[in-house]
N, C-alpha and C positions, 0 to 999 in steps of 0.2 A: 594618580589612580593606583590605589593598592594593590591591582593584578600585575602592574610595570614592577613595584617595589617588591613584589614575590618572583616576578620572574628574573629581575635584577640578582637576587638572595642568592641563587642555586638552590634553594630549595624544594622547586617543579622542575619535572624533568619534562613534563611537556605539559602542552596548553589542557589535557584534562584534568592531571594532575593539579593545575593552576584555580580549576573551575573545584574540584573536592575540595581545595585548601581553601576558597572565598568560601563557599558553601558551609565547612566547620567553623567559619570566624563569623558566621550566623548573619551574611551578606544572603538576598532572597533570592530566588531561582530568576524574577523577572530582569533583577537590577544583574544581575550577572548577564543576560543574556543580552540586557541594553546594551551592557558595555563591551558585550565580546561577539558582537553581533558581526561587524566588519570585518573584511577579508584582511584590508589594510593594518586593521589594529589585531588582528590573529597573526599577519605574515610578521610586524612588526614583535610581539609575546616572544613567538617562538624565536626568533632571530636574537632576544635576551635570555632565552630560557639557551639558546645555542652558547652562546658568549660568556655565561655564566659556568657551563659545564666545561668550557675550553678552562676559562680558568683555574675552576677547580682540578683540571689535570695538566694545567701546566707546574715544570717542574720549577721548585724553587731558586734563584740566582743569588 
């Protein structure tokens, strides 16, 4: 699902930011909301939109 692969990215910083970026890649308002409907699959996003920004500020080895 293309919301896992953007939240994966570090490029949303959280689950709205997630829904604006589906939204400009001309995904529909419904189909967005099919798929981000779920508590499970929203606690899931953020918990890579989390892991993604650790990343991004972890220091380099």
């Amino acid at each position: 699902m293309r919301a896992f692969e953007l939240a994966r990215s570090g490029r949303c910083r959280s689950v709205q930011d997630l829904k604006s970026q589906l939204r400009s890649e001309r995904y529909g308002a419904g189909e967005i909301q099919a798929h981000l409907e779920g508590r499970l699959t929203v606690s899931q996003l953020k918990s890579a939109i989390a892991d993604a920004a650790a990343n991004r500020q972890a220091p380099a080895s």
